[in-house]
C-alpha positions in Angstrom: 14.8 11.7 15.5 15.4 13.3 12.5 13.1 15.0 10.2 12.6 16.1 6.4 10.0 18.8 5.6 9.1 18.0 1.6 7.1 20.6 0.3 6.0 21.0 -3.6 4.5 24.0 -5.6 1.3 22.8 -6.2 -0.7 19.4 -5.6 -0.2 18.6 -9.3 4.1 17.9 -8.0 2.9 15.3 -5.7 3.1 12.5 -8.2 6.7 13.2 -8.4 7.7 14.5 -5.3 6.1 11.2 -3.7 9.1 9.3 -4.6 11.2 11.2 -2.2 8.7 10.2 0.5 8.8 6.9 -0.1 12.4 6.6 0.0 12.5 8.2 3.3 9.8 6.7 4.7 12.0 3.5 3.5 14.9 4.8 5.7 12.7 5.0 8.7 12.8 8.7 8.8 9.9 11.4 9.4 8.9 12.9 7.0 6.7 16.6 6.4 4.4 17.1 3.1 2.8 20.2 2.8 2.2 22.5 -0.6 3.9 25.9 -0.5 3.7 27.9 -3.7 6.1 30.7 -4.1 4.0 32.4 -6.3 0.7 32.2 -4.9 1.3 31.7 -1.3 4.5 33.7 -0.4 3.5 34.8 3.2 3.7 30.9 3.8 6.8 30.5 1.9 8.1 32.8 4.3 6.8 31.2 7.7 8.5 28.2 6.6 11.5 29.4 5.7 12.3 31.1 8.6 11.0 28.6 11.0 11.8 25.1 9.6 14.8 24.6 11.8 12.5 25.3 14.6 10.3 22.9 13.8 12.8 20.2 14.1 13.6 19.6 10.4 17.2 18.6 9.6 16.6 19.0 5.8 14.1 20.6 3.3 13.3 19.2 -0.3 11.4 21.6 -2.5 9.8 20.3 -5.5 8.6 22.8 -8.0 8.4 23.4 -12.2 8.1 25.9 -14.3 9.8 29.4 -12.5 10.7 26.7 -9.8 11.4 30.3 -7.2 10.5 27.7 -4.4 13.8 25.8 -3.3 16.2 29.0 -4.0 13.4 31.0 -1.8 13.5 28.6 0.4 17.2 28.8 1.1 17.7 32.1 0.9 15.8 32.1 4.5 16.7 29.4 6.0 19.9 27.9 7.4 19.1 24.0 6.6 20.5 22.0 3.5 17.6 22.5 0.8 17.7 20.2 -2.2 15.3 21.2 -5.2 13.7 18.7 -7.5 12.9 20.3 -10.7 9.5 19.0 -11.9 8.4 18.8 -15.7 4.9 20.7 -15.4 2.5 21.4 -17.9 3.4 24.5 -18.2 7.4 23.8 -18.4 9.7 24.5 -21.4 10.4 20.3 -21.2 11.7 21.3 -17.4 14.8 23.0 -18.7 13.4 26.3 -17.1 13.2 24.4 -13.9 16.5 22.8 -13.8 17.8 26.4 -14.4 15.7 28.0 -12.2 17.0 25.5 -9.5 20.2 24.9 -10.0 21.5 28.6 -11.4 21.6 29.6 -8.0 24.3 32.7 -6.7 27.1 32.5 -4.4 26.2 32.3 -0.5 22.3 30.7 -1.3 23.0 27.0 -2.6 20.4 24.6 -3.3 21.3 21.2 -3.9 19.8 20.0 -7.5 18.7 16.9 -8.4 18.0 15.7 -12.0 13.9 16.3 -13.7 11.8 14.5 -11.4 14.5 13.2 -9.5 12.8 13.2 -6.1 13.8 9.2 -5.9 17.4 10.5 -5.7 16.8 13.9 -3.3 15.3 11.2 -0.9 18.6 9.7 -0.8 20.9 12.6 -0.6 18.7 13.8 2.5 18.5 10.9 3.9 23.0 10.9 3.4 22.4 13.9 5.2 21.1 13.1 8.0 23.0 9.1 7.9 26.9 11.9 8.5 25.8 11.9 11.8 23.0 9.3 12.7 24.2 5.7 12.7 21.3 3.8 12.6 20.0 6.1 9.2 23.6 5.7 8.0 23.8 1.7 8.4 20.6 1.9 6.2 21.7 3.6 3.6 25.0 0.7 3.3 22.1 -1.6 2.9 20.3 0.2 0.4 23.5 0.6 -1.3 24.3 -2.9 -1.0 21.0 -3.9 -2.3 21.3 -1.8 -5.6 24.6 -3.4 -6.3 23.1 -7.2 -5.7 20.1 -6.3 -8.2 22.6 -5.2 -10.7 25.2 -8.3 -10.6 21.9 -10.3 -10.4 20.6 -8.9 -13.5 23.9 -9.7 -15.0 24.2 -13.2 -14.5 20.2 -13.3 -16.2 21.9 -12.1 -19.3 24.6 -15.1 -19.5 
């Protein structure tokens, strides 16, 4: 069974980050919360890093504002797909220095972005991940897929 470790700056990302949980708690898939600051904790940062694909994750999403060092940090040492969720903090220029932070990342470290507090959506893309080569996460996602399109025409024929 497949795993997702989902791991935020501070406890004050949880709000957001717990979309992401949901969703793949929605998709039947394990899921890892734990807070690991970049800034104030980097000895962890780097435990995890280097270990997650030991510890039988298949993907990491990394939720941080402001700087936002966590999700690039956390790819630079590791060798699993990490998708960052830039989170408009207190202390964020409107979360334009975390989108940047994030997504602004050089050749040979990628980090997959997501929109400002788009965990909802790096949810999804890991649980994509995982669906390329586990059927029964990938015959989920269909349905999920299949359900967004029935709300849609539904709210359609409310407008006629």
């Amino acid at each position: 069974m497949s795993k997702v470790g989902v791991i935020m700056g501070s406890k004050s990302d949880l709000p957001v980050m717990q979309d992401a949980i949901d969703i793949l708690k929605g998709f039947d898939i394990e899921v890892e919360v734990d807070i690991v600051s970049a800034h104030r904790t980097p000895e962890k940062l780097f435990d995890y890093g280097k270990h997650a694909h030991t510890r039988g994750f298949s993907v990491v999403i990394a939720g941080a504002g402001g700087a936002a060092h966590l999700p690039g940090m956390i790819a630079s040492l590791s060798p699993l797909p990490v998708i960052g969720v830039p989170v408009k903090s207190s202390n964020s220029i409107d979360g334009w220095d975390s989108v940047l932070s994030i997504l602004q990342m050089p050749g040979g470290v990628p980090v997959a972005t997501v929109a400002l507090n788009g965990a909802k959506n790096a949810g999804i893309l890991a649980a994509q991940i995982i669906g390329s080569s586990d059927k029964c996460v990938l015959d989920k996602i269909i349905a999920y897929k299949e359900g967004l399109k029935i709300k849609v025409n539904e709210s359609a024929k409310d407008l006629k």
